[in-house]
N, CA, C and O atoms as a Tripos MOL2 file, in Angstrom:
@<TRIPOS>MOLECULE
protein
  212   211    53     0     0
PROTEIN
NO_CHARGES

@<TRIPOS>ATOM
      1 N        -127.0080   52.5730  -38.0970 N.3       1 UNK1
      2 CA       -127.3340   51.9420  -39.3490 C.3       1 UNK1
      3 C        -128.0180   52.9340  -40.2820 C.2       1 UNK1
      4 O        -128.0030   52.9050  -41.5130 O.2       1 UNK1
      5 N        -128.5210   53.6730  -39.6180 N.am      2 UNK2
      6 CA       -129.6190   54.9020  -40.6520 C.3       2 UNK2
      7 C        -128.6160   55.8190  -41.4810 C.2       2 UNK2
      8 O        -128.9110   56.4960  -42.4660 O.2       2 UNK2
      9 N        -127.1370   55.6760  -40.7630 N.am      3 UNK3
     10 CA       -125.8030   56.6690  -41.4320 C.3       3 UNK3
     11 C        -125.2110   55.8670  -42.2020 C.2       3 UNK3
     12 O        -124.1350   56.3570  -42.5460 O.2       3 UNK3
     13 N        -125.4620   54.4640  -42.8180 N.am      4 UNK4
     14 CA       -124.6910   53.8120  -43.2320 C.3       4 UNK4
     15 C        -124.7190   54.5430  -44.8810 C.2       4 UNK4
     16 O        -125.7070   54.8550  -45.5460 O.2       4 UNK4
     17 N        -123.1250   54.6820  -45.2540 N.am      5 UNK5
     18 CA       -122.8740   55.3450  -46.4780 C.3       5 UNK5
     19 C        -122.9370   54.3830  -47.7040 C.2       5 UNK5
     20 O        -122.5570   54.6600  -48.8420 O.2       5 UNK5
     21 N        -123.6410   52.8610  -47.1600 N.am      6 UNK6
     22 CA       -124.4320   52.1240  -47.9040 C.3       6 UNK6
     23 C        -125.0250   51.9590  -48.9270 C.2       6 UNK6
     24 O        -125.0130   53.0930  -49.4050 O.2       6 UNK6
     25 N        -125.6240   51.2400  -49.7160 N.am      7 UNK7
     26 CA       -127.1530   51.1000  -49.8120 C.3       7 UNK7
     27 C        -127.8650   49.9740  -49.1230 C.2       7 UNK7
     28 O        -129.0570   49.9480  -48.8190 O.2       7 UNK7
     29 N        -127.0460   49.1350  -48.9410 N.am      8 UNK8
     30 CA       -127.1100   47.8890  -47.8700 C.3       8 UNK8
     31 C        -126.4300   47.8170  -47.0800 C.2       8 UNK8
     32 O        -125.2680   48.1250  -47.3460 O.2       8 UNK8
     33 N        -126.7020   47.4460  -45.9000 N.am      9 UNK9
     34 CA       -126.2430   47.3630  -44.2460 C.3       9 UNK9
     35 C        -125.9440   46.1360  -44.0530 C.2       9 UNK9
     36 O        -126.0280   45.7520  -45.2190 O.2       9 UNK9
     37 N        -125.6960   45.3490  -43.5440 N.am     10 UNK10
     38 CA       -125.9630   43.8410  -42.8620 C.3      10 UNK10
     39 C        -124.8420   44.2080  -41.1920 C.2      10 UNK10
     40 O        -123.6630   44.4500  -40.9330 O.2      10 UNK10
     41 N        -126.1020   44.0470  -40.4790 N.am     11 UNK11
     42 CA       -125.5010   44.0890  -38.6630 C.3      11 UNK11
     43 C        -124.7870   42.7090  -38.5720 C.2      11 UNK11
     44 O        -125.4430   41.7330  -38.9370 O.2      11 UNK11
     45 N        -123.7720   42.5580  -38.2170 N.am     12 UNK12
     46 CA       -123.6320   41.6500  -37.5790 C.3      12 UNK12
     47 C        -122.8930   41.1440  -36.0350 C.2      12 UNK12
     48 O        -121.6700   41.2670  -36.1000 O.2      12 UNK12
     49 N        -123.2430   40.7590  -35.0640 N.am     13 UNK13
     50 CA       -122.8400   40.8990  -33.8520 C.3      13 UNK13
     51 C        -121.2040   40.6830  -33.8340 C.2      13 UNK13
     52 O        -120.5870   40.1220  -34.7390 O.2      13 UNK13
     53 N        -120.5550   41.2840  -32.5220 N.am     14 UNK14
     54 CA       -119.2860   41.2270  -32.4800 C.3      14 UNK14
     55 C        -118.8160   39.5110  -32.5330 C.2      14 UNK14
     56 O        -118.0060   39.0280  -33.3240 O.2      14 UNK14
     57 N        -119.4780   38.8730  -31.5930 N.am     15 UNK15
     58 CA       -119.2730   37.2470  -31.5370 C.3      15 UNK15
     59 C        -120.1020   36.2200  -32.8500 C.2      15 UNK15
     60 O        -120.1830   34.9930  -32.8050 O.2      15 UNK15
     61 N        -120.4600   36.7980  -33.5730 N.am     16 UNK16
     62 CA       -121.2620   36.1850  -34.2880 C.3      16 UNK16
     63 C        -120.0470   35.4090  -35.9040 C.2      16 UNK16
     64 O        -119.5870   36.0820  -36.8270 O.2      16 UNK16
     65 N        -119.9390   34.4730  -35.7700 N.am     17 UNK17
     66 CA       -119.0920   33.2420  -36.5850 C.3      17 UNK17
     67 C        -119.5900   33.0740  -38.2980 C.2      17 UNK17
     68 O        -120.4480   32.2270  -38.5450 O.2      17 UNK17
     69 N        -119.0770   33.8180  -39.3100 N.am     18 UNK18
     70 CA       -119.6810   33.5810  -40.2500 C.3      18 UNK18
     71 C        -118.6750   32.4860  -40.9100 C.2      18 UNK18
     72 O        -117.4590   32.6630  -40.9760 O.2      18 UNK18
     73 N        -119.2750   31.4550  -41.3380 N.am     19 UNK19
     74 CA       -119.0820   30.6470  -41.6810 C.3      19 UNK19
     75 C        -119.1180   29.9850  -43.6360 C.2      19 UNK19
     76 O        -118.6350   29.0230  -44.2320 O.2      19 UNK19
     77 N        -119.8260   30.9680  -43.9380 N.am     20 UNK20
     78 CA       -120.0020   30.7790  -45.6350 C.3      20 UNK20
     79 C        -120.0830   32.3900  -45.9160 C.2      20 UNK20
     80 O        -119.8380   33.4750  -45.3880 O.2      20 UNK20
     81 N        -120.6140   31.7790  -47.1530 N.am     21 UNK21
     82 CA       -121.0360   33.4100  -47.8690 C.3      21 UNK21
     83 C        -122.2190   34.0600  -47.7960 C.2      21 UNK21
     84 O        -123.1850   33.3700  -48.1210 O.2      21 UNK21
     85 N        -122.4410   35.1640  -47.4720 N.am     22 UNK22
     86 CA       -123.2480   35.7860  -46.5400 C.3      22 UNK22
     87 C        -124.1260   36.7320  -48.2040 C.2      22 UNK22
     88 O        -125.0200   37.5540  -48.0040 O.2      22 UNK22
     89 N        -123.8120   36.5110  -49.1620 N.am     23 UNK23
     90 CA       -124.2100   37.5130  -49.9020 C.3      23 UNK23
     91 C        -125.7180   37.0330  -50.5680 C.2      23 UNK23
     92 O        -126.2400   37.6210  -51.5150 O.2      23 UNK23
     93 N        -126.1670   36.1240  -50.0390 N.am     24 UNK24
     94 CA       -127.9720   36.0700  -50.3550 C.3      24 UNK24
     95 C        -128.4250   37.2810  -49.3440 C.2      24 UNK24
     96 O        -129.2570   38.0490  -49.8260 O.2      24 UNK24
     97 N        -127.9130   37.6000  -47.7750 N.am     25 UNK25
     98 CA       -128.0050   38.4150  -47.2910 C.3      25 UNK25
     99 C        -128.4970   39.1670  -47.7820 C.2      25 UNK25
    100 O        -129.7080   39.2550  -47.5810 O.2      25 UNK25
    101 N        -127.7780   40.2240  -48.7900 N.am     26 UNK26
    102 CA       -127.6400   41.0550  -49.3470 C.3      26 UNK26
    103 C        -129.0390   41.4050  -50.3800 C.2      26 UNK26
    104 O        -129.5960   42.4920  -50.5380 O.2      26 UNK26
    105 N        -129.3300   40.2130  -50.9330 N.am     27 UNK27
    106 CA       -130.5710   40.4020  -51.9010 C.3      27 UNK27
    107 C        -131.5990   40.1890  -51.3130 C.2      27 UNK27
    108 O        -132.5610   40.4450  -52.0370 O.2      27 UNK27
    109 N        -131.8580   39.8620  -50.3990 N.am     28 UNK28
    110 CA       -132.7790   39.6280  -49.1190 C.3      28 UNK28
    111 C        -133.4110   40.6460  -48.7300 C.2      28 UNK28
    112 O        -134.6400   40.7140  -48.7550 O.2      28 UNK28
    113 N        -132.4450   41.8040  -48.2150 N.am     29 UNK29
    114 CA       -132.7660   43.1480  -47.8290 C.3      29 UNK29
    115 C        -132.7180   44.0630  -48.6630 C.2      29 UNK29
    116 O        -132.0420   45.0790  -48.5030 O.2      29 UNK29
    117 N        -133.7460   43.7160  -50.1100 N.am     30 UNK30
    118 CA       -134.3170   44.6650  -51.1470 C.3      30 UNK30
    119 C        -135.3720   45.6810  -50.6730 C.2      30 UNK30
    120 O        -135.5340   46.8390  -51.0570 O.2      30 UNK30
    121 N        -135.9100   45.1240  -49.9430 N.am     31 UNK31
    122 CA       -136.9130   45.9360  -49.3900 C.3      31 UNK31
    123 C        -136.9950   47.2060  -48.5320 C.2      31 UNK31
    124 O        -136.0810   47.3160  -47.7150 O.2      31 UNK31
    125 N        -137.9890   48.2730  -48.5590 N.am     32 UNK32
    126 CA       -137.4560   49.3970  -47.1130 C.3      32 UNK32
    127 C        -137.5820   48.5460  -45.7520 C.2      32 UNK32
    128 O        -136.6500   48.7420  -44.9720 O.2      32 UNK32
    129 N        -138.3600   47.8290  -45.4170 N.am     33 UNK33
    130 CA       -138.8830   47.5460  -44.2180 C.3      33 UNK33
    131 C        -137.9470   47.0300  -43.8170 C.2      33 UNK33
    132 O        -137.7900   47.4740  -42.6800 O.2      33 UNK33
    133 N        -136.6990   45.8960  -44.1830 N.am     34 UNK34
    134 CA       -135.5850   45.4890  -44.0430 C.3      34 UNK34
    135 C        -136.2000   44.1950  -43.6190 C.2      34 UNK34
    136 O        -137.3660   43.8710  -43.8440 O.2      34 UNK34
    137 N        -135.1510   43.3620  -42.8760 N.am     35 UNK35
    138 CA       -135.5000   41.9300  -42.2590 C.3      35 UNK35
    139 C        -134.2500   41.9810  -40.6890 C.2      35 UNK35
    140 O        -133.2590   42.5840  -40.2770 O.2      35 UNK35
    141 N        -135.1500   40.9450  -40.3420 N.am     36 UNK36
    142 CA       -134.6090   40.6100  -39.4540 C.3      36 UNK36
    143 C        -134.1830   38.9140  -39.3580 C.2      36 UNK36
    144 O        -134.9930   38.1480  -39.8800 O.2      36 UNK36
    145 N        -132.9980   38.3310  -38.7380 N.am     37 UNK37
    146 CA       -132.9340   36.9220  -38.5200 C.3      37 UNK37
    147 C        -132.2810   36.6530  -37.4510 C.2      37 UNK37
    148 O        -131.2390   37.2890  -37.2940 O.2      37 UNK37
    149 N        -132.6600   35.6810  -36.4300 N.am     38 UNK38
    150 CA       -132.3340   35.5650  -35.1020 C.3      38 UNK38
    151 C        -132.3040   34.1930  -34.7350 C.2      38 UNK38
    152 O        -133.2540   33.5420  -35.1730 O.2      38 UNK38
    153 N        -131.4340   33.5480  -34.0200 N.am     39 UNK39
    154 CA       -131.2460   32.3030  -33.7100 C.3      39 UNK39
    155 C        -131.8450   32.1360  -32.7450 C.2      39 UNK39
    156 O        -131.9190   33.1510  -32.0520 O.2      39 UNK39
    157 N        -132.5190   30.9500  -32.2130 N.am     40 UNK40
    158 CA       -133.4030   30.9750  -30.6630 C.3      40 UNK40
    159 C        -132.4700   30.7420  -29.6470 C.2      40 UNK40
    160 O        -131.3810   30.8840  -30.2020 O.2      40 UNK40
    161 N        -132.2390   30.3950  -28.1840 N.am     41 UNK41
    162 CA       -131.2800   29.8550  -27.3300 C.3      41 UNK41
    163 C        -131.0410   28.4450  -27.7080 C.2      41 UNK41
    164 O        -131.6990   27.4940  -28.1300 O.2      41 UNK41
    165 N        -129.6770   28.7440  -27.3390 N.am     42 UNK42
    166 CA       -129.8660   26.3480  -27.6370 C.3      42 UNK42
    167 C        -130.5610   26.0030  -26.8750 C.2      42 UNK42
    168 O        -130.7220   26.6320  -25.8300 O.2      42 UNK42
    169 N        -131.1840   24.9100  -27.1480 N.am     43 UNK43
    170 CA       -132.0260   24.0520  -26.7310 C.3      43 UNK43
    171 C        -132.7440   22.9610  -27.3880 C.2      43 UNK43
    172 O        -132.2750   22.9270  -28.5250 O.2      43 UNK43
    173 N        -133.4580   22.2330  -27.2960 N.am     44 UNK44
    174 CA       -134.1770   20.9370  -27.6960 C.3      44 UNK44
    175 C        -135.3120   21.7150  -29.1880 C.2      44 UNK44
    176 O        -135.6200   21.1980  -30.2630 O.2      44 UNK44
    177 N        -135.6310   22.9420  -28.6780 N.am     45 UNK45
    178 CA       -136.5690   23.4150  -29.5340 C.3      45 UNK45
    179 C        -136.1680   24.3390  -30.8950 C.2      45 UNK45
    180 O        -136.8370   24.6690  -31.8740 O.2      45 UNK45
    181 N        -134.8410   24.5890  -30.5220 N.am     46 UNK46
    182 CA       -133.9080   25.8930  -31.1910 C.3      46 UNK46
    183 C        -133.9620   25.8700  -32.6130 C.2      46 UNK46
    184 O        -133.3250   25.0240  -33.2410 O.2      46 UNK46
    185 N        -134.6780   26.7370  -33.1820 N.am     47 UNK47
    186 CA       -134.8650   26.8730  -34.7510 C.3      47 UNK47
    187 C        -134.6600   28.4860  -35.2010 C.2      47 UNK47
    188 O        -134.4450   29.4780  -34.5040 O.2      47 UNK47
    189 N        -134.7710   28.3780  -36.2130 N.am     48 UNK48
    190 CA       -134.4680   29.7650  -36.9290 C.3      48 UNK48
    191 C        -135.4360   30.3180  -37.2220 C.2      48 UNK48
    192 O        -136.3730   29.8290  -37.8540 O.2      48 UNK48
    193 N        -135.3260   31.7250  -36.6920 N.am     49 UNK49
    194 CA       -136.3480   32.6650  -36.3200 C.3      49 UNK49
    195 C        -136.5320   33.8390  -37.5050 C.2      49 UNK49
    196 O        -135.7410   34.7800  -37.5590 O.2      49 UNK49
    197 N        -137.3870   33.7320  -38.2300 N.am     50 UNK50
    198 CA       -137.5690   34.9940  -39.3840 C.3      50 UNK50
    199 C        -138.4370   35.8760  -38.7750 C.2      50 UNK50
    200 O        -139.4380   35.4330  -38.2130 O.2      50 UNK50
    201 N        -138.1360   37.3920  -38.8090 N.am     51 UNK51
    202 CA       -139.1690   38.5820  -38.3000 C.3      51 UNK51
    203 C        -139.1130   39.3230  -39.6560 C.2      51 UNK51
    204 O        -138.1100   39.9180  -40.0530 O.2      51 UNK51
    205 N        -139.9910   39.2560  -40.1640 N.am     52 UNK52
    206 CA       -140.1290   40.8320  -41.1880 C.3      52 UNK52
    207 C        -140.7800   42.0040  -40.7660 C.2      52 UNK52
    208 O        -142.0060   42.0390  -40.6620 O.2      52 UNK52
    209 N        -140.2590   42.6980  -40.5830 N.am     53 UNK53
    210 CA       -140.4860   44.0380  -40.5120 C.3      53 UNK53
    211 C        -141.6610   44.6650  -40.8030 C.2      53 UNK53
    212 O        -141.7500   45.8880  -40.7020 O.2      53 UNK53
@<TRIPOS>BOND
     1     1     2 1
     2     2     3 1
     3     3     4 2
     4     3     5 am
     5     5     6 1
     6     6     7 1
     7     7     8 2
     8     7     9 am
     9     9    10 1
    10    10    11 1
    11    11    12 2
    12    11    13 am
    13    13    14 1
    14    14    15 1
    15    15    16 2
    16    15    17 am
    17    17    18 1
    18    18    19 1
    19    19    20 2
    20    19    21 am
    21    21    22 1
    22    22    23 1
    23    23    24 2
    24    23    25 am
    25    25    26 1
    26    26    27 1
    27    27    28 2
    28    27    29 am
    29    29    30 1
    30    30    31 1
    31    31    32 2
    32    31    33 am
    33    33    34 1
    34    34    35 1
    35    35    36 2
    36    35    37 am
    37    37    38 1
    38    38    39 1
    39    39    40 2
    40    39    41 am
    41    41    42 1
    42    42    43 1
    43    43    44 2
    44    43    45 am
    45    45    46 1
    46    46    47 1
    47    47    48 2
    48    47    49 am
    49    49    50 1
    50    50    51 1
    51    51    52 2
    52    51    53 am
    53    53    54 1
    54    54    55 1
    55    55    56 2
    56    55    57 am
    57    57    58 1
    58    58    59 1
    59    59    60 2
    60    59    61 am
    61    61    62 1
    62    62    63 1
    63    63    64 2
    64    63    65 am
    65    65    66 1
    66    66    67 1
    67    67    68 2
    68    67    69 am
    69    69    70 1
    70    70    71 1
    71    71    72 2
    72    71    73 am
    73    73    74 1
    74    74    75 1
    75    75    76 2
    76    75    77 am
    77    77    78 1
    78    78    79 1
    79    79    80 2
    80    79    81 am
    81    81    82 1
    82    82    83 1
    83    83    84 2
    84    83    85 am
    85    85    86 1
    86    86    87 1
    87    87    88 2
    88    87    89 am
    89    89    90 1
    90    90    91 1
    91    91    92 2
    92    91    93 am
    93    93    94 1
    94    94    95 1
    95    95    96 2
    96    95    97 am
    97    97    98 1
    98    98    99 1
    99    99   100 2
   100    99   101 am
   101   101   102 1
   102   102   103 1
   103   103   104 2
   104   103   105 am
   105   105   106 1
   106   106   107 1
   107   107   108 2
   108   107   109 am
   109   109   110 1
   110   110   111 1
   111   111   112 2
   112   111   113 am
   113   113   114 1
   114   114   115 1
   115   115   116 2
   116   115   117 am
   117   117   118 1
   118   118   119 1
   119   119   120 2
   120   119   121 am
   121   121   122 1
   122   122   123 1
   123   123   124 2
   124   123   125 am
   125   125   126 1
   126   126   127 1
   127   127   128 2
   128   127   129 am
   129   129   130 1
   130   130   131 1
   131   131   132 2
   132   131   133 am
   133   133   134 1
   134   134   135 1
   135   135   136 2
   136   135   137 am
   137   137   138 1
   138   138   139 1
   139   139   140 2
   140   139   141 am
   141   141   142 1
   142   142   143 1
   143   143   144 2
   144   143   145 am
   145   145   146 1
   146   146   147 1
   147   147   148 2
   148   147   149 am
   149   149   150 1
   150   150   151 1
   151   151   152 2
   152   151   153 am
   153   153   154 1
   154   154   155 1
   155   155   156 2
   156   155   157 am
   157   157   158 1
   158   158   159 1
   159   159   160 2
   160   159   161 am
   161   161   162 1
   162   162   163 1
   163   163   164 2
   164   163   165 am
   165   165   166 1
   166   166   167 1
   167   167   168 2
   168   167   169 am
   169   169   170 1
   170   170   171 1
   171   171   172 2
   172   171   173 am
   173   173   174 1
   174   174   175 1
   175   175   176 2
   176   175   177 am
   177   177   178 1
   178   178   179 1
   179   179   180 2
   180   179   181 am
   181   181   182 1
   182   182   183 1
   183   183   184 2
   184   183   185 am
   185   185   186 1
   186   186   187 1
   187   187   188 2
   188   187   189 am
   189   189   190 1
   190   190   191 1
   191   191   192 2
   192   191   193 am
   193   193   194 1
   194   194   195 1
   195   195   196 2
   196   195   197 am
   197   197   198 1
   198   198   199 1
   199   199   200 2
   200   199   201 am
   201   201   202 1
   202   202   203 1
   203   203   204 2
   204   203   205 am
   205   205   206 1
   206   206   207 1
   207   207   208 2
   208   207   209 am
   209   209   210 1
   210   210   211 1
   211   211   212 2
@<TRIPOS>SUBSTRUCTURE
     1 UNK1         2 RESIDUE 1 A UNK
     2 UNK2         6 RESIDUE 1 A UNK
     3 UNK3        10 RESIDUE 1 A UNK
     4 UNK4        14 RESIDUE 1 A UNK
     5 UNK5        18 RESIDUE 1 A UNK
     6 UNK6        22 RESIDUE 1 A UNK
     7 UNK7        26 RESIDUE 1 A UNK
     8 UNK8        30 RESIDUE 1 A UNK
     9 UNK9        34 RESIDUE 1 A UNK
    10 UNK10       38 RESIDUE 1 A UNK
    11 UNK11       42 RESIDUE 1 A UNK
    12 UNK12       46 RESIDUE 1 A UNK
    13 UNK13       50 RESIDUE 1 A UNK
    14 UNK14       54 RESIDUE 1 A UNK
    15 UNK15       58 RESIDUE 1 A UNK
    16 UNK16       62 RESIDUE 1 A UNK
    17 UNK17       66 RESIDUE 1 A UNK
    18 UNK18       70 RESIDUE 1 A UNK
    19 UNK19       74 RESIDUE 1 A UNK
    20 UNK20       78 RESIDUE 1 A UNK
    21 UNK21       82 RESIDUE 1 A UNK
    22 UNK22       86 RESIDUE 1 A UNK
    23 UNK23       90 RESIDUE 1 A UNK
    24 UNK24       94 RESIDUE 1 A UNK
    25 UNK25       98 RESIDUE 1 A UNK
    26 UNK26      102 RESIDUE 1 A UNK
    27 UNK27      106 RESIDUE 1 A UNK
    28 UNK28      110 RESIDUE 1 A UNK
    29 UNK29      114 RESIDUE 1 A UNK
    30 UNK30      118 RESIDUE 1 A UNK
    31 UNK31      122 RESIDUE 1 A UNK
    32 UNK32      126 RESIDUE 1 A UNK
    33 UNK33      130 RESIDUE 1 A UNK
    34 UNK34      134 RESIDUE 1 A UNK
    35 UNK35      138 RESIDUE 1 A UNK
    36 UNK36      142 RESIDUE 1 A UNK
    37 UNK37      146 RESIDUE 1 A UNK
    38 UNK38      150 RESIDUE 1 A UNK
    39 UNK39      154 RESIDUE 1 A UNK
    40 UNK40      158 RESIDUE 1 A UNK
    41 UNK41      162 RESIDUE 1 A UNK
    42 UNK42      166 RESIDUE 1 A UNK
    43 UNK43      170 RESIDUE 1 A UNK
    44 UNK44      174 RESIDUE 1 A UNK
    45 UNK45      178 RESIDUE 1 A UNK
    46 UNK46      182 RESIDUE 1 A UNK
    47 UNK47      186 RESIDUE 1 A UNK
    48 UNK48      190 RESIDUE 1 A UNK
    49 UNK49      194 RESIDUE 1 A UNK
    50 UNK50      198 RESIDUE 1 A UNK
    51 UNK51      202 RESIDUE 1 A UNK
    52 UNK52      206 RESIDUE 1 A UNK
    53 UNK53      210 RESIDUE 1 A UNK
């Protein structure tokens, strides 16, 4: 990702299902520190996980 001929990156896993439009993504990761977003395991508790950097 540090080689990306970019200015924005967005990872996204090989199995990972995008389903809409991904381009708030994009304005999201204005920042250097970048972001992170992670789904929890399914389960009863399973919510969406924000890490900032």
């Amino acid at each position: 990702m540090l080689k990306s001929p970019y200015q924005r990156t967005i990872w996204l896993d090989v199995d990972c299902q995008v389903r809409g439009s991904i381009d708030d993504l994009f304005t999201k990761c204005v920042n250097e520190a970048g972001i992170a977003i992670a789904i929890a395991p399914e389960d009863e508790d399973s919510q969406l996980i924000n890490i900032y950097q």
